[in-house]
Z-matrix of the N, CA and C atoms (Angstrom, degrees):
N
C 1 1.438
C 2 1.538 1 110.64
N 3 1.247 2 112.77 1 -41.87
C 4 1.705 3 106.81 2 -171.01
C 5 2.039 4 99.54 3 -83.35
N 6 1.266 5 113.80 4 3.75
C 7 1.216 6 102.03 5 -163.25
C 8 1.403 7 91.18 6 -111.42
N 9 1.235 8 124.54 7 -21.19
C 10 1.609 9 132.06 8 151.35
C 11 1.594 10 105.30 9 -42.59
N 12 1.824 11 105.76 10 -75.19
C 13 1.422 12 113.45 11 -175.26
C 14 1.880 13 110.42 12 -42.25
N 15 1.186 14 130.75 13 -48.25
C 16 1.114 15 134.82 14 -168.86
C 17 1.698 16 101.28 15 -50.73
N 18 1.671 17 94.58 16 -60.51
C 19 1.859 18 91.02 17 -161.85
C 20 1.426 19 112.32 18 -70.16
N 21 1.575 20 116.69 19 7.69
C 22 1.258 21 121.16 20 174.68
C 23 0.897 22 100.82 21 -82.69
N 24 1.676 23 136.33 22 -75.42
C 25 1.130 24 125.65 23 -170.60
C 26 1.550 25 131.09 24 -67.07
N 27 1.045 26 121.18 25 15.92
C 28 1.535 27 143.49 26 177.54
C 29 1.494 28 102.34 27 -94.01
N 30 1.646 29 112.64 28 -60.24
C 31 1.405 30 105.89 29 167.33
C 32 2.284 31 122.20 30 -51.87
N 33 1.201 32 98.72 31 -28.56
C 34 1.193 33 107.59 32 -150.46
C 35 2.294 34 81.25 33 -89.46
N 36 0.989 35 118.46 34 -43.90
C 37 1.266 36 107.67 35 163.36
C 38 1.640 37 128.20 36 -57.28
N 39 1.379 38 115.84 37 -42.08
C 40 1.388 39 129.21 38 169.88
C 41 1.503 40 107.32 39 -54.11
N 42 1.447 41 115.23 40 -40.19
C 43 1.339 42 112.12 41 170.53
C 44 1.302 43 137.50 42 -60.41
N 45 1.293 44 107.61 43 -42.27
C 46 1.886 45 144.72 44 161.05
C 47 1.111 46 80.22 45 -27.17
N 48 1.562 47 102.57 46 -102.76
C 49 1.730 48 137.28 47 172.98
C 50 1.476 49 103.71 48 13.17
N 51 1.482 50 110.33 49 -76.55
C 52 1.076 51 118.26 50 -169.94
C 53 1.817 52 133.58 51 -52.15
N 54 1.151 53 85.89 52 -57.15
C 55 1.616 54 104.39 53 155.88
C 56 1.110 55 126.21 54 -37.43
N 57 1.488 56 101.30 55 -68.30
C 58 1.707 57 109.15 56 170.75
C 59 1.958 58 108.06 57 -65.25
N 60 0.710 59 128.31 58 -8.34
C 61 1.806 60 106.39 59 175.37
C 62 1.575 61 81.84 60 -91.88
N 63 1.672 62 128.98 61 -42.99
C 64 1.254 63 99.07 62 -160.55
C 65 1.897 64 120.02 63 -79.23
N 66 1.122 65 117.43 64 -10.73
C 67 1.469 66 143.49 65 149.26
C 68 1.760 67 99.63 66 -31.76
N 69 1.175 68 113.61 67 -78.20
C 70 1.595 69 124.94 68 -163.62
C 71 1.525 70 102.50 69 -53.70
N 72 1.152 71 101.41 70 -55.09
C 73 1.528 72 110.94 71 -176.55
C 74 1.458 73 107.00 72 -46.22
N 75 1.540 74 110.72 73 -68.18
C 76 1.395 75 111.06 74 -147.95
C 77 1.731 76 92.60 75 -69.28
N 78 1.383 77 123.72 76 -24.86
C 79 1.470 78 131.56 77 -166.11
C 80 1.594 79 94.26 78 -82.60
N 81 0.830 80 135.81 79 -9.41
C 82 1.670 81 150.40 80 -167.85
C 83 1.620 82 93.66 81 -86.28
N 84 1.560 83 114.95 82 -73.40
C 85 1.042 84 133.34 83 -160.46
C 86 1.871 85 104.38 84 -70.11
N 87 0.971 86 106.46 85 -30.21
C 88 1.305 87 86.41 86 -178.52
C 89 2.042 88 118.33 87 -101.42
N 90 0.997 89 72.39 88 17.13
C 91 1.912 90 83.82 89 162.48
C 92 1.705 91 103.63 90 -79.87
N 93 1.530 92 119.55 91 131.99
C 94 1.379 93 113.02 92 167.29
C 95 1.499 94 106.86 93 -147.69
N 96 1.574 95 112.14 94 139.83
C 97 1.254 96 95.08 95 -177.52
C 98 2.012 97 107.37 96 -127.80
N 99 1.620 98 96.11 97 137.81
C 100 1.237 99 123.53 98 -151.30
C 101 1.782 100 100.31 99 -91.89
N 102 1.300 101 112.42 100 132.93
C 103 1.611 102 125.66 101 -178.26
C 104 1.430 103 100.35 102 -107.69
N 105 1.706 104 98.86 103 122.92
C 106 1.527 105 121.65 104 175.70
C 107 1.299 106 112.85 105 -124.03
N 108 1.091 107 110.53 106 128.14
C 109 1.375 108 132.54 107 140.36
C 110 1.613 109 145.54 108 -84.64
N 111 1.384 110 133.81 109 -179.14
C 112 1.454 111 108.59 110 -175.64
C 113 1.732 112 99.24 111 -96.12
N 114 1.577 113 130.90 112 -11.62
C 115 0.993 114 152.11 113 -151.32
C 116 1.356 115 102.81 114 -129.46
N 117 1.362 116 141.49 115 -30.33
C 118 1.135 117 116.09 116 145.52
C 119 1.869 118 97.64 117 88.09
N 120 1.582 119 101.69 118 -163.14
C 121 1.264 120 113.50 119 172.96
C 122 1.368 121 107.39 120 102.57
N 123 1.136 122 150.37 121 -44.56
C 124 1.532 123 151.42 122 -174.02
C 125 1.892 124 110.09 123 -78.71
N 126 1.251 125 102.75 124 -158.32
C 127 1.455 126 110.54 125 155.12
C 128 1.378 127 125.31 126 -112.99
N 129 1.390 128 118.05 127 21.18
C 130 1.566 129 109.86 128 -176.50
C 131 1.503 130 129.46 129 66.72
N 132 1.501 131 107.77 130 27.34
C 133 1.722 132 103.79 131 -159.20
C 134 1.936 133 74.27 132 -111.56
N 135 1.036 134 156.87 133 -17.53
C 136 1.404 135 165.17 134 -172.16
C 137 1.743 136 147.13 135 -144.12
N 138 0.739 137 146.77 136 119.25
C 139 1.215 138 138.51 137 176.58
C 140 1.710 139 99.15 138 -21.68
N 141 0.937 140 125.18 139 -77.04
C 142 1.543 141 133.52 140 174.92
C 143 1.823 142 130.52 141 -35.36
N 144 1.490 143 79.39 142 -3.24
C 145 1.548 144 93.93 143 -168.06
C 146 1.642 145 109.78 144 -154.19
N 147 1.441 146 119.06 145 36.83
C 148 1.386 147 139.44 146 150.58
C 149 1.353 148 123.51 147 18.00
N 150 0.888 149 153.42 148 -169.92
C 151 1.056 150 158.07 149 96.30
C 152 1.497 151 119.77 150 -153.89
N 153 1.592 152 129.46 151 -179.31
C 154 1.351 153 135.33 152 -156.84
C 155 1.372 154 107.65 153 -86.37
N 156 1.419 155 111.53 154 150.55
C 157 1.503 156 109.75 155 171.42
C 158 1.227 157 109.23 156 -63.29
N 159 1.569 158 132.65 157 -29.21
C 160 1.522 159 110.56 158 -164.91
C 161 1.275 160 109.87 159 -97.79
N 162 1.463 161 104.40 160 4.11
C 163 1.361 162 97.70 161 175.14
C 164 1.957 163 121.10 162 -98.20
N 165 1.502 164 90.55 163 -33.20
C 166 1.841 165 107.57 164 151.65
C 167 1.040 166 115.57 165 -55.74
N 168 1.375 167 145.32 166 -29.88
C 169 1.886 168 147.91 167 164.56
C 170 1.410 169 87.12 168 -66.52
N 171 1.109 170 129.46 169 -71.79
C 172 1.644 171 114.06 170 -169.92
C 173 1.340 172 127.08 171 -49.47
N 174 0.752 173 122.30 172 -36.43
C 175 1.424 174 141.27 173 177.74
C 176 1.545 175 140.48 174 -61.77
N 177 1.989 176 95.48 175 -51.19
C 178 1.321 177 125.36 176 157.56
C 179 1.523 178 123.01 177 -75.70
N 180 1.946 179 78.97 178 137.51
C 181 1.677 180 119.46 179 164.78
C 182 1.157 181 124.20 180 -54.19
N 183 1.270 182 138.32 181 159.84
C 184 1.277 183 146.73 182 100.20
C 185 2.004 184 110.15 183 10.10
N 186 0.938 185 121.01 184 112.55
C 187 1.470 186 103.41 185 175.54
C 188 1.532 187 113.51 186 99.48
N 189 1.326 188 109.93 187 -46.47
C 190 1.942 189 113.98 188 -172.20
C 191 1.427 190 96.30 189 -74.97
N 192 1.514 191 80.48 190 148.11
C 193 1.564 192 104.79 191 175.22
C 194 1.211 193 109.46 192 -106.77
N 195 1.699 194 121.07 193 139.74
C 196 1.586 195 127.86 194 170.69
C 197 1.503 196 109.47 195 -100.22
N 198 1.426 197 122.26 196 118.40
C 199 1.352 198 107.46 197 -178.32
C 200 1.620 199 91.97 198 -124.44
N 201 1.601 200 95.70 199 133.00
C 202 1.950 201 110.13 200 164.00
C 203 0.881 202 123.65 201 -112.27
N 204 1.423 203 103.72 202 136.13
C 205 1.224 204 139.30 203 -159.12
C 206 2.529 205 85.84 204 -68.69
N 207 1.271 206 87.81 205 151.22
C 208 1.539 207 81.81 206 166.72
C 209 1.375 208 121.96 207 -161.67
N 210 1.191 209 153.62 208 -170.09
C 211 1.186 210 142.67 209 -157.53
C 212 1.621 211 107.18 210 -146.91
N 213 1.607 212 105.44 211 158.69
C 214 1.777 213 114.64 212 -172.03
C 215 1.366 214 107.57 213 -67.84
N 216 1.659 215 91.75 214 -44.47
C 217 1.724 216 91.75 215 -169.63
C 218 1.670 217 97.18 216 -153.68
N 219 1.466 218 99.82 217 144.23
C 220 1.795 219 116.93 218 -145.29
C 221 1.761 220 80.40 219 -79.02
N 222 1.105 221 159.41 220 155.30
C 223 1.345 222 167.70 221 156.57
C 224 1.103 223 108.32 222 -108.77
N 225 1.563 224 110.40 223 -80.66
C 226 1.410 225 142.16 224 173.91
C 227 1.568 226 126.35 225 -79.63
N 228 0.988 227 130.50 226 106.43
C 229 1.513 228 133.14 227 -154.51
C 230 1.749 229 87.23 228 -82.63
N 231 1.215 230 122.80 229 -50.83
C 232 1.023 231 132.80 230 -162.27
C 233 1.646 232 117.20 231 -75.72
N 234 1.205 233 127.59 232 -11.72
C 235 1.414 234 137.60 233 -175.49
C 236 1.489 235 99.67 234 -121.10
N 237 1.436 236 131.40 235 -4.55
C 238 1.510 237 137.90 236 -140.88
C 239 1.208 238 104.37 237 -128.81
N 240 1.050 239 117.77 238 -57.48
C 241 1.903 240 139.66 239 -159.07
C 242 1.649 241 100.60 240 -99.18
N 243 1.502 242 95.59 241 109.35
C 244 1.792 243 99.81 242 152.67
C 245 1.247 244 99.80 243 -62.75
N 246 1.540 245 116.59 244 125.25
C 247 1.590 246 128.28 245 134.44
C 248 0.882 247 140.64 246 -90.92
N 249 1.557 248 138.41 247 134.23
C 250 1.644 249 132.94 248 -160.95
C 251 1.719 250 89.55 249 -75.21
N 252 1.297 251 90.81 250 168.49
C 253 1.531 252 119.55 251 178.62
C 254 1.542 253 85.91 252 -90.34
N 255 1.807 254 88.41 253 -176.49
C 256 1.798 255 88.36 254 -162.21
C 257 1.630 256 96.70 255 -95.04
N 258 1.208 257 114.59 256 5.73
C 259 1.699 258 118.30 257 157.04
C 260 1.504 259 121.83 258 -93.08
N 261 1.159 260 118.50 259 -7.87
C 262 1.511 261 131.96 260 178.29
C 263 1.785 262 100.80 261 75.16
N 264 0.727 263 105.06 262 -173.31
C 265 1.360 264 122.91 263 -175.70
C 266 1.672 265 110.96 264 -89.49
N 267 1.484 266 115.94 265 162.93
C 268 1.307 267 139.95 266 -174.77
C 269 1.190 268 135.84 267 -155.90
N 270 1.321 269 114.47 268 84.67
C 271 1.552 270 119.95 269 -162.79
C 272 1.736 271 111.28 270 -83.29
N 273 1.605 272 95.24 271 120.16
C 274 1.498 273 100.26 272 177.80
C 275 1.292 274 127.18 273 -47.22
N 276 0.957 275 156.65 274 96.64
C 277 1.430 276 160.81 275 171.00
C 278 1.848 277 106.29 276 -1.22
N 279 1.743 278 128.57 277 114.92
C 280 1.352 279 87.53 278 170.70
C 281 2.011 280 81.08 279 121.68
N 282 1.401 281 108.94 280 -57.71
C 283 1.589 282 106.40 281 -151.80
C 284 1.686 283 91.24 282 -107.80
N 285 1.551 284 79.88 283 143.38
C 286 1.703 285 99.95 284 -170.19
C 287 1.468 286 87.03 285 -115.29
N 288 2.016 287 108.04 286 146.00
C 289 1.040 288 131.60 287 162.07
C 290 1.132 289 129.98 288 -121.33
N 291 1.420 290 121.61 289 141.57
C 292 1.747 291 114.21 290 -159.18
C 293 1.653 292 94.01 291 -134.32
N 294 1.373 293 125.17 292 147.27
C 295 1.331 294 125.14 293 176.94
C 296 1.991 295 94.57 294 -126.30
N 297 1.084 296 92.46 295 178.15
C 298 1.744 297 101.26 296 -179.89
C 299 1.414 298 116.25 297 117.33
N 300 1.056 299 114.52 298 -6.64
C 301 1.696 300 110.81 299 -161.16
C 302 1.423 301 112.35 300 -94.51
N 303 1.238 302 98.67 301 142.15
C 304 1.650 303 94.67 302 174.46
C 305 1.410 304 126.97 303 -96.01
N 306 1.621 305 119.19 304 21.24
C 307 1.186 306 128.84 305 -174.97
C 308 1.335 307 136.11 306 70.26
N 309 1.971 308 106.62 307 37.54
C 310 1.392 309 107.98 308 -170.84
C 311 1.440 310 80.38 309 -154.54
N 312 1.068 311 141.64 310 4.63
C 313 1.386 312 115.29 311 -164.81
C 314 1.652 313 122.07 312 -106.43
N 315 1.579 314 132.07 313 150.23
C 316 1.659 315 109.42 314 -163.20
C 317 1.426 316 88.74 315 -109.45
N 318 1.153 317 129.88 316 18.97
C 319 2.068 318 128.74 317 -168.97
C 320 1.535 319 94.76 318 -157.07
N 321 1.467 320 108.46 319 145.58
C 322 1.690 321 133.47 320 169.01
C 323 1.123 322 92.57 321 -62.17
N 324 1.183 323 150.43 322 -50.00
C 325 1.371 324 132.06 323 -155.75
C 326 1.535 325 115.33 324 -85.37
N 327 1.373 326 110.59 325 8.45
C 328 1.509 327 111.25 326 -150.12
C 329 2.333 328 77.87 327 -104.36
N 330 1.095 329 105.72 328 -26.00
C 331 1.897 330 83.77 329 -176.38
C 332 1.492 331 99.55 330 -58.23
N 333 1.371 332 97.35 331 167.24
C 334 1.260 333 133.43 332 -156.85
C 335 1.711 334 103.30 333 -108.67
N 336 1.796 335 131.44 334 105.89
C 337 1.033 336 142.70 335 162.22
C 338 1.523 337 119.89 336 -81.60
N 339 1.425 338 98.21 337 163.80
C 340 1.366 339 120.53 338 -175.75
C 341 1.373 340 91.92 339 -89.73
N 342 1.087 341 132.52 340 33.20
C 343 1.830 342 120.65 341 179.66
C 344 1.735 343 113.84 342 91.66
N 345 1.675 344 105.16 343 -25.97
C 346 1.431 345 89.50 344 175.14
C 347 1.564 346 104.47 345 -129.90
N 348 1.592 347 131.59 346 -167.78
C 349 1.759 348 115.51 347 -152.39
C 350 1.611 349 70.12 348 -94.21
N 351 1.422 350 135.50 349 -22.82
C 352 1.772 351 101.52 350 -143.48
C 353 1.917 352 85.27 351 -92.37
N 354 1.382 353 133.63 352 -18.78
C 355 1.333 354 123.14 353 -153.49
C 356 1.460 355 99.17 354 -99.59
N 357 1.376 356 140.95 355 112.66
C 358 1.225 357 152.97 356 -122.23
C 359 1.707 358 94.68 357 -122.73
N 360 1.017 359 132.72 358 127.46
C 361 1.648 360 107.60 359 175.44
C 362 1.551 361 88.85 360 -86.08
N 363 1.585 362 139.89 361 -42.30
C 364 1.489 363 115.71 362 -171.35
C 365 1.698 364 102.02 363 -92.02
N 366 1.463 365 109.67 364 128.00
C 367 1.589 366 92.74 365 177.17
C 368 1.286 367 110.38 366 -126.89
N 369 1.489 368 114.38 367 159.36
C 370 0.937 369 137.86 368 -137.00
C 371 1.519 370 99.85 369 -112.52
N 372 1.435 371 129.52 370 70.71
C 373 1.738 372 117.85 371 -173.68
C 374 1.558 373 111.72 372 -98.34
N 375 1.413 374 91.58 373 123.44
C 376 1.287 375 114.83 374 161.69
C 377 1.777 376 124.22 375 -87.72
N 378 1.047 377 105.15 376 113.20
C 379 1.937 378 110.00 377 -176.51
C 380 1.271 379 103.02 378 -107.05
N 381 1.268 380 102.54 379 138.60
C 382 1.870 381 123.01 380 178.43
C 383 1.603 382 100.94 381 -85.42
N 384 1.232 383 104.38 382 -27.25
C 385 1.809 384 108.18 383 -168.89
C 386 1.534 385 112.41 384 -48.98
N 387 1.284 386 107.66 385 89.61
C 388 1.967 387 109.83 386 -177.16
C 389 1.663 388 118.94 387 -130.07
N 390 1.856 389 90.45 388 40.67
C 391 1.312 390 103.45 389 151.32
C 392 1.179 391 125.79 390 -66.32
């Protein structure tokens, strides 16, 4: 009887088991993280291939990451500056956004600070101004 009980619960863990690696996986796989620019133009699968924040909010999961691309020093307001649409923006529930990058990097830790984590040397400005 207990050697019955045993191979039951051995099966009934193997089952767990199973689930859960296939859980991680499929929850693994559907994390994606999306490359923005203020100019856009690509599909967001690369630095090389850009695309818009409002079109990366549309797009994005649960899980995906938006990372922007950003600059040393603002020149051009107009090639430089995310601007909201005249609805502003809407972040999917779930999706994290990170600005700082200077458009080369394959890891978060790899932007480049002013000495501390929050002062960004490339930054990433977002303007509400949608007069």
């Amino acid at each position: 009887m207990l050697y019955i009980l045993s191979n039951r619960l051995r099966q009934k863990r193997a089952i767990l088991l199973s689930f859960l690696a296939l859980f991680c996986v499929l929850t693994a796989q559907a994390q994606n993280r999306i490359y923005v620019s203020p100019q856009g133009g690509g599909d967001g699968t690369s630095w090389t291939s850009t695309t818009t924040l409002e079109t990366a909010l549309k797009n994005a999961n649960a899980g995906d990451e938006i990372w922007l691309k950003g600059f040393q020093q603002i020149t051009d307001a107009a090639t430089q500056l995310y601007v909201a649409p005249e609805n502003g923006w809407t972040v999917p529930s779930g999706v994290k956004i990170f600005g700082g990058f200077e458009g080369t990097e394959t890891s978060i830790t790899q932007r480049k600070t002013l000495g501390k984590a929050y002062q960004m040397n490339f930054r990433s400005v977002l303007s509400g101004d949608i007069n």
